[in-house]
Residue, then its C-alpha position, 0 to 999 in steps of 0.5 A: x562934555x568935550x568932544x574926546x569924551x562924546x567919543x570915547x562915550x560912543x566906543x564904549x556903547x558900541x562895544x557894550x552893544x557889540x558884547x551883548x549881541x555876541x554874547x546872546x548869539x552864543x548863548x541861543x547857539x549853544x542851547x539849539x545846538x542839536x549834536x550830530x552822532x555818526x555811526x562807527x564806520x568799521x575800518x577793513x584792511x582795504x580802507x586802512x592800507x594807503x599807497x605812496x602814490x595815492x592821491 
């Protein structure tokens, strides 16, 4: 085998195991992934009144 092909052959197994990583990752994130559900928060005339010259 010649040299440029050991090296492209290298590439390639680094990205196979680079994808199957991520793609493990993103399978075990997306199935423990807990979703979080804030309560409304009920909008006053206060709160939505924003000034110019507020910060």
């Amino acid at each position: 085998m010649s040299l440029t092909m050991t090296i492209v052959m290298l590439i390639a197994g680094w990205l196979a195991v680079a994808t199957a990583m991520l793609w493990g990752v993103l399978r075990i994130s997306r199935r423990h992934h807990h979703p979080v559900q804030t309560p409304p928060v009920d909008k006053t005339d206060e709160n939505s009144v924003r000034h110019v010259a507020a910060h």
